[in-house]
Legacy VTK file of the C-alpha trace (Angstrom):
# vtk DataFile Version 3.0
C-alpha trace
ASCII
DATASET POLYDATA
POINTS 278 float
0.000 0.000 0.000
1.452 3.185 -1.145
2.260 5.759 1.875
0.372 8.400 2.562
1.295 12.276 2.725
-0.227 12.948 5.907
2.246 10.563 7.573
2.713 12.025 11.533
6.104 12.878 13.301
5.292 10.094 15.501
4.534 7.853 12.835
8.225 8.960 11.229
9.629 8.242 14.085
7.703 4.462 15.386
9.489 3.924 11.784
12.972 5.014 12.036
16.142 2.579 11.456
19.897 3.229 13.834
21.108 6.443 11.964
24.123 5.643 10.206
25.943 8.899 9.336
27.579 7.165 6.695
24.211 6.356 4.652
22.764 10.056 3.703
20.505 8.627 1.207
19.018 4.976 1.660
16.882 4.031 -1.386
15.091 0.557 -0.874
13.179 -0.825 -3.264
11.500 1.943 -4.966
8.980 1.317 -7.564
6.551 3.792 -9.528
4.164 2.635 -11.489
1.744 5.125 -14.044
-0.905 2.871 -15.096
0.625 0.399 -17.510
4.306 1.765 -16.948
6.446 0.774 -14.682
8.837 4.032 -14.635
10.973 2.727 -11.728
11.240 -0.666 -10.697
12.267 -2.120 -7.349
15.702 0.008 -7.276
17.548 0.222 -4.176
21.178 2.214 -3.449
22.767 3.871 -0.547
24.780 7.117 -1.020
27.468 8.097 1.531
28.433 10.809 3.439
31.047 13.478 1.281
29.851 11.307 -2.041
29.846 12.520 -5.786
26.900 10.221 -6.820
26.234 9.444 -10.490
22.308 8.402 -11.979
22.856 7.758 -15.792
20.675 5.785 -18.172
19.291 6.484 -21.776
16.404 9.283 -22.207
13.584 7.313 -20.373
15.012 4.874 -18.537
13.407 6.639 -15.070
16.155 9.007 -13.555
13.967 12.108 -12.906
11.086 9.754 -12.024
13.954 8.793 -9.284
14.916 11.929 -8.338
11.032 13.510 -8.138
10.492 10.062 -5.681
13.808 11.055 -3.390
12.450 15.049 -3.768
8.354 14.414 -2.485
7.299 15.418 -5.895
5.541 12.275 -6.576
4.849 9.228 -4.339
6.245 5.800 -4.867
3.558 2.730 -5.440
6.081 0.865 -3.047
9.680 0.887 -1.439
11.239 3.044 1.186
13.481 6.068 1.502
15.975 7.107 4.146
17.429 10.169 5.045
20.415 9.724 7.546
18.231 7.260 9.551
15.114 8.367 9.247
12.392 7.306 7.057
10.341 10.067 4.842
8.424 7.963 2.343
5.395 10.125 1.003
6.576 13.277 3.149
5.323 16.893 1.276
8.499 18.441 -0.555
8.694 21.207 2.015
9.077 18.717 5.129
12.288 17.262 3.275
13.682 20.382 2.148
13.537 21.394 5.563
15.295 17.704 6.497
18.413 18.802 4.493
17.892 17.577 0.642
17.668 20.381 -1.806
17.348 20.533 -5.480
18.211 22.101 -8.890
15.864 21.091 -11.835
16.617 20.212 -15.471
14.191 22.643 -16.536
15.952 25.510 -14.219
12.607 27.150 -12.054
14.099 30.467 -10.940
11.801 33.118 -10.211
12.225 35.144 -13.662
11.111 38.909 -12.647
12.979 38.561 -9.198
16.718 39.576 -8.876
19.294 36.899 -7.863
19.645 38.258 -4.334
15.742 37.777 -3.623
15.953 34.503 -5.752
18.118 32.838 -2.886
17.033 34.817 -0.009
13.350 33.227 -0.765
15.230 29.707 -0.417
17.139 30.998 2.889
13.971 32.304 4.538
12.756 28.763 4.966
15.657 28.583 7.603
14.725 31.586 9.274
11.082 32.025 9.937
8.140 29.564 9.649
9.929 26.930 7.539
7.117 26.760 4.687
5.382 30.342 5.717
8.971 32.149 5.140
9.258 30.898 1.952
5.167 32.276 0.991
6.538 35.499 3.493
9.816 35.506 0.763
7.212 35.251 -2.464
4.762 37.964 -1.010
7.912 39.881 -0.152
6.673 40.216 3.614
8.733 41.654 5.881
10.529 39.156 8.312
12.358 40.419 11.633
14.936 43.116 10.367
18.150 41.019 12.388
16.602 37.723 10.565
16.857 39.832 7.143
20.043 41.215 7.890
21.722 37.564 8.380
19.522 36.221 5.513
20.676 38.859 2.721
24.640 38.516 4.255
24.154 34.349 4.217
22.344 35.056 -0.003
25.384 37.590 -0.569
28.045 34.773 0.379
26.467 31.910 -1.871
26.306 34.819 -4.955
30.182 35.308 -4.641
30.473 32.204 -3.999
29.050 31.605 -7.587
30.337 34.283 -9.194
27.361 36.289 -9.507
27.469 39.127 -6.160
28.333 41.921 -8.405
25.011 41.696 -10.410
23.420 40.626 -7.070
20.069 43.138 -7.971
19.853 41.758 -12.052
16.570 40.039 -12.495
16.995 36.237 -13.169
15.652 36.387 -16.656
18.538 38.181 -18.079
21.303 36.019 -16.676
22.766 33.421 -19.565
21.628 30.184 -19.289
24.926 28.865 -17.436
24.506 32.003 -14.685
20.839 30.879 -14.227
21.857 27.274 -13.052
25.007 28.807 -10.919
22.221 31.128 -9.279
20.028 28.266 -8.994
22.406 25.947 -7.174
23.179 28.779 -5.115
19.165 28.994 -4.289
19.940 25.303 -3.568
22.258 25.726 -1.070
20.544 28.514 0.744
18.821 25.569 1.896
22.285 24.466 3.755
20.969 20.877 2.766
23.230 17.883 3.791
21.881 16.649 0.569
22.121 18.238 -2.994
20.379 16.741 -5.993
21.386 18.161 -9.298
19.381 17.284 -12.378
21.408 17.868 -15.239
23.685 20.780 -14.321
25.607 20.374 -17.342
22.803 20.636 -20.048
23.415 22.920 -22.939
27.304 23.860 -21.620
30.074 23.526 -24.019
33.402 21.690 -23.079
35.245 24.125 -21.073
31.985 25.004 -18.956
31.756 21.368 -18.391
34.955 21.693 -17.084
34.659 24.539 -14.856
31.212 22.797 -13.496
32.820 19.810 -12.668
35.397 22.005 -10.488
32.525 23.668 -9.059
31.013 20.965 -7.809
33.695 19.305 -6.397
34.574 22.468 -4.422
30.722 22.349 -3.464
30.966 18.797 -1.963
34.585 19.994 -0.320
33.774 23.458 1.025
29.696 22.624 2.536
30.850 19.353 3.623
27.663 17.856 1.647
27.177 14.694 -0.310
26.232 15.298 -4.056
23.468 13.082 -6.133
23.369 13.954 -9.969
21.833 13.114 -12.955
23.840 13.900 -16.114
24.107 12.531 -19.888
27.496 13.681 -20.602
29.373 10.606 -19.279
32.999 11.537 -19.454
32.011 14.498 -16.662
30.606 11.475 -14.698
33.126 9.297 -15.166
35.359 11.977 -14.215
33.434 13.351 -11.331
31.800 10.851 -9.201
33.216 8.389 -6.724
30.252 6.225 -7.699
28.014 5.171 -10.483
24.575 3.390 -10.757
22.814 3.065 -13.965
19.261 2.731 -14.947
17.436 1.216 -17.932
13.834 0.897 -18.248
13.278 1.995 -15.114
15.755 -0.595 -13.587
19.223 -0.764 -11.670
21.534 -2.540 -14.152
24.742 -1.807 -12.660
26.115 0.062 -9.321
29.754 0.898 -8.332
33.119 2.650 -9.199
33.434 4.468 -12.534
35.649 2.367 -13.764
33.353 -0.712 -12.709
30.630 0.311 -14.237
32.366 1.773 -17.761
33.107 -1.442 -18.563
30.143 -3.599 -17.716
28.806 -5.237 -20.555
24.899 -4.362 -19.669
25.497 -0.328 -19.747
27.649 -0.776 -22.785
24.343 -1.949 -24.423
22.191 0.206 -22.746
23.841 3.594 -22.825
27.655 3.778 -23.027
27.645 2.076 -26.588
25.514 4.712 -27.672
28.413 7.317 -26.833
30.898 6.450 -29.410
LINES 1 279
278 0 1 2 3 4 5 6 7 8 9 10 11 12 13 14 15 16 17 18 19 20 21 22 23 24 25 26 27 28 29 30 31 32 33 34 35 36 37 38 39 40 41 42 43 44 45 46 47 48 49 50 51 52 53 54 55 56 57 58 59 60 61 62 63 64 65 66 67 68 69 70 71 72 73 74 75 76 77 78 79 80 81 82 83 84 85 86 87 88 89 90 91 92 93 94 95 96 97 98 99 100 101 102 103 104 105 106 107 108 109 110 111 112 113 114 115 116 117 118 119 120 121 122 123 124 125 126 127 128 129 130 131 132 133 134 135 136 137 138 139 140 141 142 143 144 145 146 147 148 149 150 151 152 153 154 155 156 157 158 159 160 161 162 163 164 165 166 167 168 169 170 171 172 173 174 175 176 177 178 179 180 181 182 183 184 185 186 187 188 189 190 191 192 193 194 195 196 197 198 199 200 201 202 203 204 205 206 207 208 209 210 211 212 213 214 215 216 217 218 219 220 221 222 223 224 225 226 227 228 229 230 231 232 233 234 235 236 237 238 239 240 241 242 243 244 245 246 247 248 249 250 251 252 253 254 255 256 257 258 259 260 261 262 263 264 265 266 267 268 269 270 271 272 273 274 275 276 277
């Protein structure tokens, strides 16, 4: 029976496994089903603490179905998920942002006519008043306490030099190019301080040498805010290059997990995806 969203904190908790701060993500037999298609089926992983994680597959095979599961967008039909010990099947999006797993999107979902300051001070306001009511207070541009907004627009000013984007801190997000948008919006990401960061495609539509610089970039992401990194991504020599682990997904299965050079050479993802590449 699928789990419900209205799942109590003492219902979490009657259901919670020894926390292991090793295992940040615990994915157990997760299965999605839309009517006759079986998007995901019955794939379980574990990523660690400080990991580059790699989801690859061919277009369809059920990675952003995977990541919308892990993210609350959409309930599984069955299976389990884990964050650091704690069990959050069918929890509302807000309730695991809160938990410490934040997001980019493939489609990138800034907010177009507000500048990049307010985009990730909307993010950080979830931190500092009301959880889910600071971030409506941050849309509706309500005023919080003035020492909550003085820490939240120093805390959005690091993250935009951090990215490289403080000195056009007050441009609206609509006229940053498209490789500034998804810098701001892993900044809005991190605003979040998640333990967790899920990055669908970050490297969609860059050229070589911005692949290059992103792959930098998110190393120094995983070394500087001490997080573990999930990511879907179709160019696989940035995987291969980038992550300390690998699983791979076909038809909505797990067809091979493990080290880069594992998983390059496995005969069932060279007929699935990387025998595609050249």
């Amino acid at each position: 029976m699928p789990p419900t969203w209205e799942m109590t904190e003492e219902e979490i908790r009657a259901r919670r496994v020894p926390v292991d701060e090793q295992r940040v993500l615990d994915v157990r037999h997760m299965t999605r089903q839309f009517g006759g298609l079986l998007a995901v089926s019955n794939v379980s992983f574990v990523v660690e603490k400080g990991e580059i994680f790699g989801l690859i597959g061919p277009n369809g095979a059920g990675k952003t179905t995977l990541f919308n599961l892990i993210t609350g967008l959409i309930q599984p039909t069955s299976g389990q998920l884990y964050f650091r010990g704690e069990e959050y099947t069918g929890q509302r999006p807000h309730y695991i942002a809160q938990k410490g797993i934040a997001r980019t999107f493939q489609n990138i979902r800034l907010f177009g006519s507000l500048s990049a300051l307010e985009n990730v001070k909307i993010a950080r306001h979830t931190h500092t008043f009301g959880g889910i009511f600071g971030l409506i207070a941050g849309v509706l541009n309500l005023p919080p306490a003035p020492e909550d907004e003085r820490k939240t627009t120093a805390r959005a000013m690091e993250l935009l030099e951090m990215v490289g984007l403080a000195e056009r801190a007050h441009v609206q997000a609509r006229n940053f190019a498209y490789g500034d948008q998804r810098r701001l919006e892993i900044a809005r990401a991190l605003a979040l301080e998640p333990r967790l960061l899920l990055l669908d495609e970050p490297a969609a539509g860059m050229n070589a040498q911005e692949k290059q610089g992103l792959s930098d970039f998110i190393r120094m992401l995983r070394d500087k805010f001490s997080i573990t990194i999930l990511l879907i991504e179709h160019h696989v020599p940035l995987v291969m290059g980038l992550c300390d682990r690998i699983a791979v997904l076909d038809f909505g299965q797990l067809i091979a997990l493990g080290d880069p050079r594992r998983v390059q050479h496995d005969p069932a993802v060279i007929e699935a995806y990387l025998g595609d590449e050249g």
